[in-house]
C-alpha positions as CSV (number, residue, x, y, z in Angstrom):
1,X,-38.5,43.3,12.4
2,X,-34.9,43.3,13.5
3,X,-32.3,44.3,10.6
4,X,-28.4,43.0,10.3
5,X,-27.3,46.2,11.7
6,X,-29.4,45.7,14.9
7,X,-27.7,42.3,15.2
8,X,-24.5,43.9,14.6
9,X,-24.9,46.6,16.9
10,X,-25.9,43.5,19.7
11,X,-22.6,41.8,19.2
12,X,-21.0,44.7,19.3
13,X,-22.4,45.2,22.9
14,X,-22.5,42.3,24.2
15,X,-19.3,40.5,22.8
16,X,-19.4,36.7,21.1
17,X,-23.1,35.3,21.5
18,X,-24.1,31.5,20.9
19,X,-26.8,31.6,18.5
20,X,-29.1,30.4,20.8
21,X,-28.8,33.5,22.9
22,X,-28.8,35.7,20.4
23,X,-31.9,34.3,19.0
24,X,-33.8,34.9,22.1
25,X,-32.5,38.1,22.9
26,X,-33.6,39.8,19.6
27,X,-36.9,37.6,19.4
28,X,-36.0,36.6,16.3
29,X,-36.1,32.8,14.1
30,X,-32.4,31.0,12.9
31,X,-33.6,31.6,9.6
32,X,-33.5,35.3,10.2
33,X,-30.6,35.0,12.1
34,X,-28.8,33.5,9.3
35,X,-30.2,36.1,6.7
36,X,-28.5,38.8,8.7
37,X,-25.3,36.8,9.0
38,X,-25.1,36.5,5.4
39,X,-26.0,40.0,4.8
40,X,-23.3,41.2,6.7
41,X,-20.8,38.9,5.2
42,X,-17.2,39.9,6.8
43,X,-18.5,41.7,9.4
44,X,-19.9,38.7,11.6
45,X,-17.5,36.1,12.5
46,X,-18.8,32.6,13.4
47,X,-17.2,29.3,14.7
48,X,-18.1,26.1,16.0
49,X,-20.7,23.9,15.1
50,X,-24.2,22.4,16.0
51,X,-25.1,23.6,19.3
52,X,-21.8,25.3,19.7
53,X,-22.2,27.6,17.0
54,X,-21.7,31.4,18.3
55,X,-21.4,34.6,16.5
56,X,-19.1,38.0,17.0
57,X,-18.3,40.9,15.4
58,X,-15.2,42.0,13.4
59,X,-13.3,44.7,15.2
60,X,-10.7,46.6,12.9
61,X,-6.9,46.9,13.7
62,X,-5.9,50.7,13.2
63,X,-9.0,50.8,10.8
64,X,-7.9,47.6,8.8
65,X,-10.6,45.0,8.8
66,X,-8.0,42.1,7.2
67,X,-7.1,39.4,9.7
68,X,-3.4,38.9,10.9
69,X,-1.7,35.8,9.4
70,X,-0.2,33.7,11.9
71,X,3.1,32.0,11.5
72,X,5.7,30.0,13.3
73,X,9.3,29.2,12.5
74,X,10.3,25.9,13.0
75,X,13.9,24.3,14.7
76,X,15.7,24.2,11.2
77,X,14.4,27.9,10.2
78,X,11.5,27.3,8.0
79,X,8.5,29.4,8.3
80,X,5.0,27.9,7.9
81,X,1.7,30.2,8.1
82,X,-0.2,28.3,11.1
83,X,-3.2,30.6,11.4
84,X,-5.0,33.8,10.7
85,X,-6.3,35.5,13.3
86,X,-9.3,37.9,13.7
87,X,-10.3,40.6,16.0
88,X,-13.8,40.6,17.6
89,X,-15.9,43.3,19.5
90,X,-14.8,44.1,22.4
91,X,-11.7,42.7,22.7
92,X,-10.9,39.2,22.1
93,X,-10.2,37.5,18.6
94,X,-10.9,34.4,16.6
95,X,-8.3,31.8,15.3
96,X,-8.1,30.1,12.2
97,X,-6.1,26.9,12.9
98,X,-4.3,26.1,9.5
99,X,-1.7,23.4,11.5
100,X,-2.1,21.6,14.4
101,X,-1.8,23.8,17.5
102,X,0.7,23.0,20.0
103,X,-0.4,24.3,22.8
104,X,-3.5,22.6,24.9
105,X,-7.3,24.3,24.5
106,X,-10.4,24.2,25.9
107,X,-14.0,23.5,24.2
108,X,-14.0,27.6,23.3
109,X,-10.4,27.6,22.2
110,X,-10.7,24.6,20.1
111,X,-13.6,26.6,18.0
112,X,-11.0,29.3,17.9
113,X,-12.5,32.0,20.6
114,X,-10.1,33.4,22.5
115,X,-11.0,36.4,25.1
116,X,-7.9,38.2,24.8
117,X,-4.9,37.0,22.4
118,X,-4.1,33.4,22.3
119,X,-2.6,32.6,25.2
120,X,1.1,31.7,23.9
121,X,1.2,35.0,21.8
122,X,1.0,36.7,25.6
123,X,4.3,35.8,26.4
124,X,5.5,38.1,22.9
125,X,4.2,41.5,24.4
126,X,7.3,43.7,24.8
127,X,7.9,43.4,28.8
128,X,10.7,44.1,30.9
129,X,14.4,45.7,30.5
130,X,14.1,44.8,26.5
131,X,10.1,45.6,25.8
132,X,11.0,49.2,27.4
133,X,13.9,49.5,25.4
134,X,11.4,48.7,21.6
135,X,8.7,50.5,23.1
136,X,10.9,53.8,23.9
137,X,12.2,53.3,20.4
138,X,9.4,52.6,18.5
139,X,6.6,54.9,20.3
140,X,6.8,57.2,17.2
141,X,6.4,55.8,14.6
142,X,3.5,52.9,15.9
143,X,1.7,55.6,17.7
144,X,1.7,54.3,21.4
145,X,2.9,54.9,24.6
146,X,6.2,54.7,25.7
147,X,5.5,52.6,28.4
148,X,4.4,49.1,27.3
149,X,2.7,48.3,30.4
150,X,-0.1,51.1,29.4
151,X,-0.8,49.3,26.3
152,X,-4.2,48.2,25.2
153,X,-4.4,44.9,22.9
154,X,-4.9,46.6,19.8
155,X,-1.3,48.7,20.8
156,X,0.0,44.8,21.0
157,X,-1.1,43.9,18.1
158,X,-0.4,46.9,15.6
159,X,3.1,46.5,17.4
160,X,3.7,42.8,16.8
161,X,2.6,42.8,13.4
162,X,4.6,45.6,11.9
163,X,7.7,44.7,14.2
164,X,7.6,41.5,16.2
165,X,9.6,39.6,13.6
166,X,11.9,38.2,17.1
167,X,10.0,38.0,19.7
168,X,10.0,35.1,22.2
169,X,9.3,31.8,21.0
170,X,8.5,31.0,17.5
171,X,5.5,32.8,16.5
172,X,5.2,35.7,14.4
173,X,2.1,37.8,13.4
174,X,1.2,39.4,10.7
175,X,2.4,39.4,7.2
176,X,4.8,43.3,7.8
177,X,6.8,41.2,10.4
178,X,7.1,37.9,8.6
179,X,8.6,39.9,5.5
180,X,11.2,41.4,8.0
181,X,12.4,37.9,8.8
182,X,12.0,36.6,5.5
183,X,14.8,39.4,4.9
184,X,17.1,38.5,7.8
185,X,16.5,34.9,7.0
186,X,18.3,35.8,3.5
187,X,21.5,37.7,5.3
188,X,24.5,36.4,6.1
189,X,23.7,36.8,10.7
190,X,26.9,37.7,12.3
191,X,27.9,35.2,15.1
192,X,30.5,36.6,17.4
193,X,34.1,34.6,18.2
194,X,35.4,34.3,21.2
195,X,37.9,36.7,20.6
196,X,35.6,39.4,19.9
197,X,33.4,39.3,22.9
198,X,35.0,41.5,24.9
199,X,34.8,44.7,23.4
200,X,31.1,43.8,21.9
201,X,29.8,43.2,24.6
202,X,30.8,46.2,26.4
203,X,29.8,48.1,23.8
204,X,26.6,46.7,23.5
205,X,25.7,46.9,27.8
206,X,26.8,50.9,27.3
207,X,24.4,51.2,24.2
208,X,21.6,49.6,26.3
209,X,22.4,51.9,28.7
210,X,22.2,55.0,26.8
211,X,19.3,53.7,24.5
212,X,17.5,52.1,27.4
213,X,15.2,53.0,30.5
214,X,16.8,55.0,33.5
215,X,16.5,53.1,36.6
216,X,15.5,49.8,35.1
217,X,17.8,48.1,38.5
218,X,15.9,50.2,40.5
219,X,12.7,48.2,39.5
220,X,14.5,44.8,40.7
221,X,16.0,44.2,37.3
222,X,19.4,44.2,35.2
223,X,19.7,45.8,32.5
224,X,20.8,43.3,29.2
225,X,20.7,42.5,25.5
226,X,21.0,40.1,22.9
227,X,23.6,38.8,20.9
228,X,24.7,35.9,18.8
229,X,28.3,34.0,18.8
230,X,30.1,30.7,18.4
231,X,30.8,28.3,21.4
232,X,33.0,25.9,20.8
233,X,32.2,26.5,16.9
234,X,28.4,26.3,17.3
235,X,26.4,29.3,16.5
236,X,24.1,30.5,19.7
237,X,21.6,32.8,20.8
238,X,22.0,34.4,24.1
239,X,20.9,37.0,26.1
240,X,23.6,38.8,28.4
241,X,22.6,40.6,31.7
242,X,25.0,43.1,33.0
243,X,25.9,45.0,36.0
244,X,27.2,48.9,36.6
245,X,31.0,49.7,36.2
246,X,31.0,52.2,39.2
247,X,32.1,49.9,41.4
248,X,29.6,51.3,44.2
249,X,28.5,48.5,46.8
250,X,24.8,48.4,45.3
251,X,26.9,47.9,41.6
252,X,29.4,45.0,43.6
253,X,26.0,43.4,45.1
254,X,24.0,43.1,41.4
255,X,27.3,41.8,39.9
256,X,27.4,39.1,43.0
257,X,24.0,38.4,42.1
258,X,24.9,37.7,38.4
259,X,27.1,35.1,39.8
260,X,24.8,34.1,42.1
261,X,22.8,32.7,38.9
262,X,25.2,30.7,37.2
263,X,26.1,28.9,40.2
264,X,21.9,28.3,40.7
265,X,21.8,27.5,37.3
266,X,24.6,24.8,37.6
267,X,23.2,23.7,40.6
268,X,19.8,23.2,39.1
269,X,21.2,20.9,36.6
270,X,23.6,19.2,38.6
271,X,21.5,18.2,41.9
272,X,18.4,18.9,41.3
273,X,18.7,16.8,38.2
274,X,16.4,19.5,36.3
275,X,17.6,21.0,32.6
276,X,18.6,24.5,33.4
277,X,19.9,27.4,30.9
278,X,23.6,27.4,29.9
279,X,25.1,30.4,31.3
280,X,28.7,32.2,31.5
281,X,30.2,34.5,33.7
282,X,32.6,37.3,32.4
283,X,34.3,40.5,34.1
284,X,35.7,43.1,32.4
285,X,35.6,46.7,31.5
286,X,34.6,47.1,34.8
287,X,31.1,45.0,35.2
288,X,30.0,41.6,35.4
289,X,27.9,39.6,32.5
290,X,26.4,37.1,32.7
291,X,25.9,35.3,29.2
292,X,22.6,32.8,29.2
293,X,21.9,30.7,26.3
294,X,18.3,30.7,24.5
295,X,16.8,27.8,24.3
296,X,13.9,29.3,22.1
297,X,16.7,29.5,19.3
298,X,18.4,26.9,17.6
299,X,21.1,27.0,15.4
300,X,21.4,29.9,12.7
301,X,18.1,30.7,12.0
302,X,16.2,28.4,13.8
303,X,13.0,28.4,16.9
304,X,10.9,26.7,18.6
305,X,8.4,27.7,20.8
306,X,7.8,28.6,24.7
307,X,4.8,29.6,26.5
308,X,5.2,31.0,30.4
309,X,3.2,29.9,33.2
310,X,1.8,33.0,33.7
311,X,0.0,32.9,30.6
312,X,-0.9,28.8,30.7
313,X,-2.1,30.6,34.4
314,X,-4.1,33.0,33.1
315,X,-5.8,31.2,30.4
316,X,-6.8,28.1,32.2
317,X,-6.6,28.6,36.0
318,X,-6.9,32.4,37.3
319,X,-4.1,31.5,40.4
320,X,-1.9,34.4,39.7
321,X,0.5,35.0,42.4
322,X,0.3,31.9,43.8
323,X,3.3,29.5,44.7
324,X,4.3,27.1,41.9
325,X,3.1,24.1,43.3
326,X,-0.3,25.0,43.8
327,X,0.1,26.1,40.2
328,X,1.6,22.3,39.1
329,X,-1.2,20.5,41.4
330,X,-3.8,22.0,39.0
331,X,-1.9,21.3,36.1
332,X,-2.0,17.6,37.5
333,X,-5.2,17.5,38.4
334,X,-6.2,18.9,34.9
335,X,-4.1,16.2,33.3
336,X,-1.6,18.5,31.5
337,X,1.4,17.3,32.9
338,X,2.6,14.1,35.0
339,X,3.5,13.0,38.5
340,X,7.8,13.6,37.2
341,X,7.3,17.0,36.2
342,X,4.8,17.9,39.0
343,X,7.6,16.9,41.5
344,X,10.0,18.7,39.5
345,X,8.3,22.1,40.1
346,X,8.1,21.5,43.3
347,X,11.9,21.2,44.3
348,X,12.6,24.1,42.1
349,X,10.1,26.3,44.2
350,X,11.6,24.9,47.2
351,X,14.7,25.4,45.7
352,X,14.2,29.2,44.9
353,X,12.8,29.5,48.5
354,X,15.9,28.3,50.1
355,X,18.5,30.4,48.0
356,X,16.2,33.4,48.8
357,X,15.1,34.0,45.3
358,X,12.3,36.1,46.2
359,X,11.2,36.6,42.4
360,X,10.1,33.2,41.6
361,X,6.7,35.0,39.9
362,X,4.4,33.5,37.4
363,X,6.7,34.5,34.4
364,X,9.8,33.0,35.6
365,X,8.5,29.5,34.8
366,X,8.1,28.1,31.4
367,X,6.7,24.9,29.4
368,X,8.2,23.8,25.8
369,X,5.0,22.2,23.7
370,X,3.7,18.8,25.3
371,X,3.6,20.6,28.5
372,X,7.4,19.9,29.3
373,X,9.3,22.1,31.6
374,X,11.5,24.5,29.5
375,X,15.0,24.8,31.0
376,X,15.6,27.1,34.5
377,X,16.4,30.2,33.9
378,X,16.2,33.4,36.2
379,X,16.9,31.4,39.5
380,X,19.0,34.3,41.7
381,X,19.1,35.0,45.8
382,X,16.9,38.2,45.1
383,X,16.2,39.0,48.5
384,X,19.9,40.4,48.8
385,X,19.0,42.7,45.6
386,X,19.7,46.3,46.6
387,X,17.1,48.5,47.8
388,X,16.3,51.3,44.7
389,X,19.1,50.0,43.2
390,X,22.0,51.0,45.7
391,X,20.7,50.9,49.1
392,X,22.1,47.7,51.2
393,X,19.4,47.0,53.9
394,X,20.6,43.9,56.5
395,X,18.4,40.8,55.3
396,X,17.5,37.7,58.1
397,X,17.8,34.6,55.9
398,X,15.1,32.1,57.5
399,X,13.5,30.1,55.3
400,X,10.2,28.6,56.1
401,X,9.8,24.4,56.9
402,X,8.4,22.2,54.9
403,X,4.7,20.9,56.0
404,X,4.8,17.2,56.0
405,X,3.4,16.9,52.7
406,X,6.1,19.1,51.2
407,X,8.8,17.1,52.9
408,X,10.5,15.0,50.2
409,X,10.3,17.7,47.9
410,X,12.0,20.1,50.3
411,X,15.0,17.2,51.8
412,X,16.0,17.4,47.9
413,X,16.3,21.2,47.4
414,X,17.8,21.8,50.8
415,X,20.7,19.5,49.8
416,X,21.4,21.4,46.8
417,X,21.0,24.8,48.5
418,X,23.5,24.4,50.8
419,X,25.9,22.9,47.9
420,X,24.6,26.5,46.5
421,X,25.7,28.3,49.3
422,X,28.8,26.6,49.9
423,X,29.5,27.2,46.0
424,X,29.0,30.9,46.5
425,X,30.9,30.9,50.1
426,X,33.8,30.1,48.3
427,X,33.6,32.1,44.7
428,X,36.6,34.3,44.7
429,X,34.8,36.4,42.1
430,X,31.8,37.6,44.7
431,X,32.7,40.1,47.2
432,X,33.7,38.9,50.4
433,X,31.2,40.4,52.7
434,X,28.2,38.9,50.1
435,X,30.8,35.6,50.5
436,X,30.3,35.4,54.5
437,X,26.6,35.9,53.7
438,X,26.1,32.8,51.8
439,X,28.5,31.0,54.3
440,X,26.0,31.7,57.0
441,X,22.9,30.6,54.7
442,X,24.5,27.3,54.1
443,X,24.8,27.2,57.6
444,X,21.2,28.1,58.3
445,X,19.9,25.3,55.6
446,X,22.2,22.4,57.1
447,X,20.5,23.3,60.6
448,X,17.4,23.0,59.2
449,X,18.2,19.9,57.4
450,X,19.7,18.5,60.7
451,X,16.3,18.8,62.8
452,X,13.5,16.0,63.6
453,X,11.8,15.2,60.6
454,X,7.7,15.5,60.5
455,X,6.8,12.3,61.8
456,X,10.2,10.8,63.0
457,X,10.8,9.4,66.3
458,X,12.6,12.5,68.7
């Protein structure tokens, strides 16, 4: 006769198990199987109900068999404990929903199985210029690589929920973290004035550079940090990209870059008639910052939440890599978002295409809860980035057609790239060779917009 720990040790093996399965796989009756559940007590976990009752087993967090308290901050900076989360064999976790979740699930994810983490808590992994920079200075004393990329889920976790107290979004797990905000909650936060900017922000872009990652622009990527200060008396979260000071061509092209964005950004808004992150261009000291606002922050204390499309991708879809239509046809098709913000993601891919934003991956788009698009950010001609972070290779800027089905979408983003172009043409503060670059691309996209039309008489 089978014993609890031989139905431990098959879920275990074998991961989450309906009870079904697990009933014929160890030859056993549900009245046996629900002896051995309750004789292991907190070591099984179970959800659902009926026929989709399944079973899985705990797995610890740095030996700790206590599950991870969920919580989210809201827009006016309350916090509110929307879950408790537990770990299961191999990987994976369970969810306790205490609140209403915001984000949309399927049949699994309703009864709270998830195979990795929930798939909004993906986007809070440290990543990037700013997850190098907490995992280089954290390594120590959590015990993990310095290189987030290398680590495994339960590194994630034991990282988020001793120190993910402001990550993106609104989430925060585990109880460690949520006392750390509770404490910064209580503090007086120090919003910067306009007078001060200047000499904190230089400071703070030559901290991140001697507390950060060598060679982070060699990877494609500027180097930046957070702040907080008053615009035009408000208080506002923003994060500030910045280039060298060397004044080196590969130093003057990221800094025409940084420019680059704020005029996409303003574009994006303006003529494309899609929200788009507030930005601001400063030079001084040397460099060139460019300031965007958060829009995952609100006010002095306050959140709201943001989940990328490369984790929506991931969860529901498996299309990573491809282009973002293809990505907002299946969203369509799955009826998670409408026609408007289908057509939408579709001139901002053409968009990026046509201003040679060769970085438009799965990250680089974002939803806000009811499957709305979150403001633009990140919308740069990345193709001119330098090579290893100073080489200057000669680009050719020719941008694909439109297939007759793409060709609404594509008129409307071709009108605003070449009012992109032409914006950056003329930008005294972008160096004059990049200037005669963008002069030529506006050319290239009126051309383009000048030919026969798919269908049109010739």
């Amino acid at each position: 006769m089978p014993t609890p720990q031989d139905l431990l040790m098959v879920l275990r093996t074998w991961h989450r198990l309906p009870a079904k399965q697990l009933v014929d796989r160890m030859k056993i009756s549900r009245a046996t199987l629900m002896r051995a559940v309750q004789a292991l007590g907190p070591e099984v976990i179970s959800r659902g109900k009926a026929r989709r009752t399944a079973y899985a087993a705990r797995r610890p967090l740095r030996g700790s068999m206590t599950p991870l308290s969920l919580y989210k901050i809201d827009r006016e900076g309350r916090g509110h404990e929307v879950g408790l989360l537990h770990l299961t064999y191999p990987a994976g976790c369970a969810l306790d929903f205490l609140q209403p979740f915001d984000w949309p699930l399927e049949e699994a994810m309703q009864d709270g199985w998830f195979e990795g983490l929930p798939y909004p808590l993906e986007d809070m992994r440290p990543q990037g210029f700013l997850g190098r920079h907490f995992a280089r200075h954290h390594a120590n004393l959590l015990q993990v690589s310095e290189d987030p990329r290398l680590w495994s889920e339960d590194d994630v976790l034991h990282a988020l929920s001793l120190l993910g107290h402001d990550q993106p979004g609104n989430y925060i797990l585990g109880e460690p973290a949520y006392r750390q905000w509770l404490e910064q909650s209580q503090q007086a936060l120090a919003f910067l004035h306009d007078e001060q900017v200047q000499s904190a922000y230089l400071a703070c872009a030559d901290n991140a550079m001697a507390q950060g990652v060598a060679g982070s622009s060699a990877g494609g990527e500027f180097p930046k940090f957070l702040a907080r200060r008053l615009v035009n008396g408000a208080p506002v979260h923003v994060l500030v990209k910045f280039s060298g000071s060397d004044g080196s061509p590969g130093t003057r092209r990221w800094a025409d870059l940084l420019i680059c964005e704020h005029l996409a950004l303003q574009t994006v808004g303006q003529l494309l008639q899609i929200e788009a992150s507030r930005s601001r261009v400063y030079q001084m000291g040397g460099r060139t910052l460019l300031e965007v606002e958060r829009f995952d922050r609100h006010g002095l204390q306050g959140r709201s939440a943001v989940c990328s499309w490369a984790s929506l991708n991931s969860a529901f879809f498996g299309l990573a890599g491809k282009p973002w239509p293809v990505g907002a046809a299946a969203l369509l098709k799955k009826g998670l978002i409408d026609e408007v913000s289908q057509t939408a993601i579709q001139r901002l891919w053409h968009f990026g295409q046509l201003i040679a934003n060769s970085d438009m991956h799965d990250g680089n788009l974002s939803f806000v809860p009811g499957l709305q698009l979150a403001p633009v950010y990140d919308m740069l001609p990345m193709a001119y980035a330098p090579l290893r972070g100073v080489e200057l290779p000669p680009r050719t800027f020719a941008p694909s057609l439109p297939l007759p089905s793409e060709q609404a979408a594509w008129q409307f983003a071709a009108e605003a790239a070449v009012h992109f172009w032409d914006l950056a043409s003329k930008d005294g503060r972008i160096s004059e060779s990049f200037r005669q670059t963008c002069a030529q691309n506006a050319a290239v996209v009126r051309e383009q917009l000048s030919q026969p039309k798919a269908g049109s008489p010739s």
